[in-house]
C-alpha positions as CSV (number, residue, x, y, z in Angstrom):
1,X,94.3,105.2,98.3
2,X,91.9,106.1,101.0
3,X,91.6,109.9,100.0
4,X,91.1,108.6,95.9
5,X,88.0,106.1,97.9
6,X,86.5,109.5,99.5
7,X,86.5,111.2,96.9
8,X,85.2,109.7,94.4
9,X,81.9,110.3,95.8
10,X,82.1,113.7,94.6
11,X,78.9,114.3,92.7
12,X,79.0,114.8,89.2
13,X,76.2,116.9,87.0
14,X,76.1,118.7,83.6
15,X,75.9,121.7,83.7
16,X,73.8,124.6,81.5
17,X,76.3,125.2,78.7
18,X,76.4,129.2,79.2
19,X,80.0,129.7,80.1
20,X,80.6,127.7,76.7
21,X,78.4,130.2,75.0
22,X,80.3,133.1,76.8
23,X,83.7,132.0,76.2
24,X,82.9,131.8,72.2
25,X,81.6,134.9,72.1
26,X,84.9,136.6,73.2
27,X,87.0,134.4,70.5
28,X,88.8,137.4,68.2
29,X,88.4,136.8,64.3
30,X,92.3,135.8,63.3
31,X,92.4,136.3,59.2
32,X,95.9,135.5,57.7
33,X,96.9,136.0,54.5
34,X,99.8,135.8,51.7
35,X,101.5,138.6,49.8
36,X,101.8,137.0,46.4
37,X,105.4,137.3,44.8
38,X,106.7,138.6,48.2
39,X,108.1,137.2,51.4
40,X,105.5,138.9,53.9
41,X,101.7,138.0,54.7
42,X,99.2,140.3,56.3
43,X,97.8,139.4,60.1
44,X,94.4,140.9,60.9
45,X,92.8,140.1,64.2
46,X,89.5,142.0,65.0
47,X,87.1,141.4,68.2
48,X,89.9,141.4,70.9
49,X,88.6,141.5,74.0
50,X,91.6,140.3,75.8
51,X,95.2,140.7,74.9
52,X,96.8,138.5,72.3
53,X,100.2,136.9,71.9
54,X,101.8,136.9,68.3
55,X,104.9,134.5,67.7
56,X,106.6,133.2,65.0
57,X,109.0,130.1,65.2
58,X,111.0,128.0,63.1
59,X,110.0,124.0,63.3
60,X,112.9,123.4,66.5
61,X,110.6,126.0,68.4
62,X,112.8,129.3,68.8
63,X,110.5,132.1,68.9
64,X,111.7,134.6,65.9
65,X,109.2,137.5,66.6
66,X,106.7,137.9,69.3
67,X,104.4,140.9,69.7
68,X,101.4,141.6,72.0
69,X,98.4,143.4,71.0
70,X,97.3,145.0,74.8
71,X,95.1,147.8,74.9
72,X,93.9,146.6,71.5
73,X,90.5,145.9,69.9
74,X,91.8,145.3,66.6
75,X,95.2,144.5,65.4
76,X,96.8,145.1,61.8
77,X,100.2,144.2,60.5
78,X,101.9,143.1,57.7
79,X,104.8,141.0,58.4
80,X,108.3,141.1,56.0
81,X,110.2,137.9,56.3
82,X,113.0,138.9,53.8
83,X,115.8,138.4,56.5
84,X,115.0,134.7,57.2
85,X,115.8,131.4,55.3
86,X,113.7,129.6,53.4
87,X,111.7,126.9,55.5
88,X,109.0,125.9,57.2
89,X,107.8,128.0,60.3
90,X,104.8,127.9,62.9
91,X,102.9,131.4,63.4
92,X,100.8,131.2,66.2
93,X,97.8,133.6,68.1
94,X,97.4,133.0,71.6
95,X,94.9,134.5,73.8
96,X,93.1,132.4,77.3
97,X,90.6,130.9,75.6
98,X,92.0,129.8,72.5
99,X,95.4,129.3,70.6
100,X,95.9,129.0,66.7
101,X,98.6,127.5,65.3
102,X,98.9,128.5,61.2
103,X,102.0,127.0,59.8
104,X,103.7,128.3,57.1
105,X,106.5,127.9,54.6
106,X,109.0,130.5,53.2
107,X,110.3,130.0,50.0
108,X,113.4,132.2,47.6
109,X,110.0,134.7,46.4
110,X,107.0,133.9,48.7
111,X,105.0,133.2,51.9
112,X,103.2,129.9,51.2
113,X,100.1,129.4,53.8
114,X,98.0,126.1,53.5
115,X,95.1,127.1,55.8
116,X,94.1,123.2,55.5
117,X,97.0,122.7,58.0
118,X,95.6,125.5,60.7
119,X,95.4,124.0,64.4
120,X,93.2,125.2,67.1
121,X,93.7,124.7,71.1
122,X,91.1,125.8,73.6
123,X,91.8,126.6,76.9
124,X,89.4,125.0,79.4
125,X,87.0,127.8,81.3
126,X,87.6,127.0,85.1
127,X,85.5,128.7,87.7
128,X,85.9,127.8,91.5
129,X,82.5,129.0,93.1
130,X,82.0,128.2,96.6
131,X,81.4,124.4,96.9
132,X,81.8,123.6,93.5
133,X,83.9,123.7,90.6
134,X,83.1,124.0,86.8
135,X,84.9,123.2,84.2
136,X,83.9,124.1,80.7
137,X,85.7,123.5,77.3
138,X,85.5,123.2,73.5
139,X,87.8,120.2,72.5
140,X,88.6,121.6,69.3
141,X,87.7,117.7,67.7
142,X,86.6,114.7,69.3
143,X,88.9,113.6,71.3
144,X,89.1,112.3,75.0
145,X,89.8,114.2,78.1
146,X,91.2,113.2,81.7
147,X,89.9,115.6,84.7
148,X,92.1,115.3,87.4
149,X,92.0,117.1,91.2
150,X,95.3,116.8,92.9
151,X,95.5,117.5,96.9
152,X,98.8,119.9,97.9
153,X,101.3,116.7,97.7
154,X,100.5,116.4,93.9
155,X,98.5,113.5,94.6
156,X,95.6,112.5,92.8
157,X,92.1,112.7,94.9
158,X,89.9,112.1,92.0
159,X,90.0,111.5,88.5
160,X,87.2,111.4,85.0
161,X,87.9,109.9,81.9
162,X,86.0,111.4,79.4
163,X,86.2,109.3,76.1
164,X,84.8,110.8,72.4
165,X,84.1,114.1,73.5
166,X,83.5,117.5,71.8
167,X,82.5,119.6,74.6
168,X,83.4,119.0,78.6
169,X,81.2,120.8,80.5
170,X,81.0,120.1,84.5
171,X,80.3,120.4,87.4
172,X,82.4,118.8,90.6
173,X,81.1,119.6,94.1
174,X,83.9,119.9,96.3
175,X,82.0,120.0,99.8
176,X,84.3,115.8,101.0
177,X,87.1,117.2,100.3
178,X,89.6,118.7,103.6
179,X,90.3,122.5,103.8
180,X,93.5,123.0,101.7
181,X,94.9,123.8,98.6
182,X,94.2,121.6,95.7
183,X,94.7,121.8,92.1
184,X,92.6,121.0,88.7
185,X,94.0,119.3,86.1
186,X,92.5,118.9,82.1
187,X,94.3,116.8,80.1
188,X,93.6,117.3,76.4
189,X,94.9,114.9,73.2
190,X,97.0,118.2,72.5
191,X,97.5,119.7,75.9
192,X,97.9,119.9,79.8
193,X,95.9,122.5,81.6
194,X,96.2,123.5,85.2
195,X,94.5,125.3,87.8
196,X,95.4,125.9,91.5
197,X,92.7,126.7,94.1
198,X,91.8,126.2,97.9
199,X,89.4,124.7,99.3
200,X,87.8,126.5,102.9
């Protein structure tokens, strides 16, 4: 309890929202689309500038198919799904920044995609610079957010509650807390993000 009392004097600012600019601008263009009267659909994702993760997986989570595109600017494949059932299934794009989740259903002749049901994650950008630690990230919705720094015992030194938000971008200086190894912690509606660093 004492540590949680210390610490909560950590100051608190917004920040300029230029990592949030930055971080969009490297989000890859994912365009998915149905082969009528077949069981495939086409994937096209261009403006990589990281490596993506491509997985399908039925609704009980088992990955089917997972690719990566490394090395890759832009990515082009046509999927055939004739060897699986009919049912529902969960294609998804990961890179850092952001994950999409398309769902889709398989009938006897098709690929059925409702892009209506599309679901975005974004990763939180966090940056440890000297002092002070940022944390930047597009909620995908309005939603609330907990921020969370935990000391080395997994014990929480300081907590935010950020309720109705869209964006999260902030700034925590770190100069009260002890020399150590610490960790970060965004909790999202969706999602639990972590982040270990030290503190010298």
């Amino acid at each position: 309890m004492k540590a949680m009392k210390k610490i909560i004097q950590l100051t608190i600012v917004l920040f300029a929202v230029t990592s949030m600019s930055m971080a969009n601008n490297l989000l890859p263009s994912i365009t998915l689309k149905n082969i009528p009267a077949e069981r495939k659909f086409s994937l096209s994702i261009e403006g990589l500038t990281e490596k993506a993760e491509i997985t399908l997986s039925d609704i009980d989570g088992q990955v089917l198919l997972s690719q990566k595109t490394e090395g890759q600017k832009e990515f082009a494949k046509v999927f055939n799904l004739n060897q699986l059932p009919s049912g529902d299934y969960f294609l998804t794009v990961a890179t850092s920044l952001r994950e999409t989740v398309q769902p889709i259903t398989l009938t006897e002749t098709e690929v059925l995609v409702d892009y209506n049901k599309k679901r975005e994650f974004f990763s939180p950008v966090i940056q440890v610079k000297g002092e002070h630690i940022d944390v930047s990230m597009f909620n995908g919705r309005i939603g609330n957010v907990t921020i969370n720094i935990l000391d080395h015992n997994n014990e929480t030194v300081f907590q935010e509650k950020l309720e109705n938000v869209l964006v999260v971008e902030k700034r925590y200086n770190l100069d009260q807390l002890h020399w150590g190894r610490y960790s970060i912690e965004v909790i999202t509606p969706s999602k639990t993000y972590n982040k270990a660093f030290q503190v010298r």
